[in-house]
C-alpha positions in Angstrom: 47.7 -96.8 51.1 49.0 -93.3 49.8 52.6 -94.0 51.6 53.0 -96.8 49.6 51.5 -95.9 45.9 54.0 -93.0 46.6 56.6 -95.4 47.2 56.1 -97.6 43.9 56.0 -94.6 42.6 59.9 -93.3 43.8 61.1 -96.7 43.4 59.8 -96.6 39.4 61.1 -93.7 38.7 64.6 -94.3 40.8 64.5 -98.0 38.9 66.8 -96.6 35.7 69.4 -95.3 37.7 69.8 -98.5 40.0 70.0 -100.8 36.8 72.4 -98.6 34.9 74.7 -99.1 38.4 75.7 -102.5 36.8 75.8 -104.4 33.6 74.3 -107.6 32.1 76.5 -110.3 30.9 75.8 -112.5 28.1 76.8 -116.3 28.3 76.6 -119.4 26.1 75.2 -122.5 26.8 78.6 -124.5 27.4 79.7 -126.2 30.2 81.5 -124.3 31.4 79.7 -121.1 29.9 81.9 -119.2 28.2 81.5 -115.0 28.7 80.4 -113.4 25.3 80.3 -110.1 26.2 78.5 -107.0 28.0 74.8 -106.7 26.5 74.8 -103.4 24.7 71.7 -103.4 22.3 69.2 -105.5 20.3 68.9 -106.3 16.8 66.3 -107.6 14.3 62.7 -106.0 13.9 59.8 -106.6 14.9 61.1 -109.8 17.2 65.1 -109.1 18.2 67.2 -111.6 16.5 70.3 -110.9 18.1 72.1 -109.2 20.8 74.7 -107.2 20.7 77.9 -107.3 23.2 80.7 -104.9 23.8 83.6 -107.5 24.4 86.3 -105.7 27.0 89.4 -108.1 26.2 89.8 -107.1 22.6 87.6 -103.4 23.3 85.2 -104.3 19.8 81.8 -105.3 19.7 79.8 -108.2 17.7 76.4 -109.2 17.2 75.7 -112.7 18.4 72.3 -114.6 16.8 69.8 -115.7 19.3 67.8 -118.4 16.9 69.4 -120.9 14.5 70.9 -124.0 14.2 74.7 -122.7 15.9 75.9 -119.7 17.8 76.9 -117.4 14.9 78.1 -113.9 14.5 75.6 -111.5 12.6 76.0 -111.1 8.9 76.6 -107.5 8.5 73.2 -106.5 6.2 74.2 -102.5 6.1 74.3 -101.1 2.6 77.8 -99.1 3.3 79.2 -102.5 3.6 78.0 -103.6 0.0 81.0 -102.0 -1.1 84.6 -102.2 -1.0 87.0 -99.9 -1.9 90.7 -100.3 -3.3 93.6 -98.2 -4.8 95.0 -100.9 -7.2 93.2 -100.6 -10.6 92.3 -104.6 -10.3 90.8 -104.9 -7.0 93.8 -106.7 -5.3 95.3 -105.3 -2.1 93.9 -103.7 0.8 90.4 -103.2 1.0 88.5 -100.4 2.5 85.0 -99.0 2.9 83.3 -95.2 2.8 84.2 -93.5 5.7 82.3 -90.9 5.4 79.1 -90.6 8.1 79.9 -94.1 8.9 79.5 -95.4 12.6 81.0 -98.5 12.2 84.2 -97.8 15.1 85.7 -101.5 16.1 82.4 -104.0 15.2 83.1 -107.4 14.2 80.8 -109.0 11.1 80.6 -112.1 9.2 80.7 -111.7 5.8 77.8 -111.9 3.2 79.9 -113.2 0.6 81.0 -116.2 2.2 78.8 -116.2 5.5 81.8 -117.6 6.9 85.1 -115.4 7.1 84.9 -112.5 9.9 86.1 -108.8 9.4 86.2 -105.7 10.8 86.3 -102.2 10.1 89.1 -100.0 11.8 88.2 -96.8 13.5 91.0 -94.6 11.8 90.1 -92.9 8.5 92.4 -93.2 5.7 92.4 -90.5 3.0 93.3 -91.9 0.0 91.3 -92.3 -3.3 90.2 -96.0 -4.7 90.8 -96.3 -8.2 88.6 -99.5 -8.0 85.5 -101.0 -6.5 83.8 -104.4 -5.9 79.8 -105.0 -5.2 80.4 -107.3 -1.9 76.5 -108.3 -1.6 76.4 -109.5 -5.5 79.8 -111.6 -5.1 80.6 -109.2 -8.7 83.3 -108.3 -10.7 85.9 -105.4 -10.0 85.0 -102.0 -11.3 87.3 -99.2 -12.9 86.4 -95.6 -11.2 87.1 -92.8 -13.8 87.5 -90.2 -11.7 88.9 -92.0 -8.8 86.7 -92.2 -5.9 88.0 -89.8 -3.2 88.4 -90.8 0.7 88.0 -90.4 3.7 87.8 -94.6 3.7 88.5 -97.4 6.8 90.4 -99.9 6.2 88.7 -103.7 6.2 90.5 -105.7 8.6 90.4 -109.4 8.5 89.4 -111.3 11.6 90.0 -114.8 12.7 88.2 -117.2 15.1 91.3 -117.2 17.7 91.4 -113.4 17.7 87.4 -112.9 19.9 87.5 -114.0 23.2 85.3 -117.1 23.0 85.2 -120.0 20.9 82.4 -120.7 17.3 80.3 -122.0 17.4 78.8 -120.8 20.6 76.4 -122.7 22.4 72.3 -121.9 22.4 70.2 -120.8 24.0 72.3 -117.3 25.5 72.2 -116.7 28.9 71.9 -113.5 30.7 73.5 -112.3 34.2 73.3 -109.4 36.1 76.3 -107.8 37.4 76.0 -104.8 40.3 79.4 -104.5 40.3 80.7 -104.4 36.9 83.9 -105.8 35.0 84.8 -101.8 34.5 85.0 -98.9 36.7 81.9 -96.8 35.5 82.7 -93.0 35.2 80.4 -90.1 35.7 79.1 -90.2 32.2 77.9 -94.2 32.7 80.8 -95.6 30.3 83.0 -98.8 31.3 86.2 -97.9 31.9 86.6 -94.7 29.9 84.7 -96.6 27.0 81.3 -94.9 25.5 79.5 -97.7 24.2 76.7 -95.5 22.8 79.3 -95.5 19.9 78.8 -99.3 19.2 74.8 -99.1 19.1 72.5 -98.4 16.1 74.7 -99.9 13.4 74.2 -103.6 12.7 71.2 -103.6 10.1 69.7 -106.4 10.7 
């Protein structure tokens, strides 16, 4: 009886580093089922909402809703995404966000505007200063920034549909698989293929 309370015992504590061997793949509904991504993270307190997926054939990662109506991408709730950034006086031309402090590197949202278009925020900093600004979350009117507001931004990249590896609406409910051997070579630090997806997690807000 000792040998083998000792034995749940190994095997509990031995249990993290056997499932961090593989990964767990998120699928849709479909028929076929179409491969959303590699589960990274949860969203959405005190039930999770949403899960989010590192996506290896465009190397970004989205948050996909678990409960409505259609497969959707997350609306991006953060505050540093209520506003955008620009360096033409009347808010026309590229937009960009604050870069500073922000862990936002290569995630894909839907906007809160629209709830329909799809962006992203790229992973380089820019350092320029915006001379304008909009309020995204109130839909509101450009705004003149006297001084101008100084960088380091990231650019706001516009996404479409065809550009993520799976087709929207996605079907309900997700399905999840495990995978001992994984799409990616894992390194000695745990990340696929050279990737550290710790950078991905902790930034969806919802």
């Amino acid at each position: 009886m000792k040998r083998a309370f000792a034995l749940s015992i190994i095997l509990w504590l031995l249990a993290p580093c056997i499932i961090t061997a593989g990964e767990i793949h998120v699928y849709d509904s479909s028929e076929p089922p179409q491969f959303l991504g590699i589960l990274i993270d949860e969203s959405g307190y005190p039930v999770p909402t949403a899960v989010v997926v590192y996506m290896p054939e465009v190397d970004a990662v989205t948050c996909l809703q678990k409960f409505s109506n259609q497969g959707r991408i997350c609306i991006n709730n953060n505050v540093w995404s209520y506003f955008w950034y620009y360096q033409e006086n009347n808010c026309a031309g590229r937009p960009y966000v604050s870069g500073d402090g922000l862990k936002a590197d290569r995630k894909i949202f839907r906007s809160k505007i629209d709830y329909e278009s799809l962006y992203m925020i790229s992973d380089v900093f820019v350092p320029i200063n915006a001379n304008a600004m909009i309020n995204k979350e109130a839909g509101g009117s450009c705004i003149q920034l006297d001084p101008p507001e100084e960088g380091p931004f990231r650019e706001v990249l516009s996404i479409q549909e065809t550009d993520l590896p799976f087709d929207l609406p996605f079907e309900l409910p997700l399905k999840y698989e495990y995978v001992a051997s994984p799409k990616g070579d894992y390194n000695d630090d745990g990340d696929v293929d050279g990737n550290d997806l710790s950078r991905f997690v902790d930034d969806f807000g919802m």
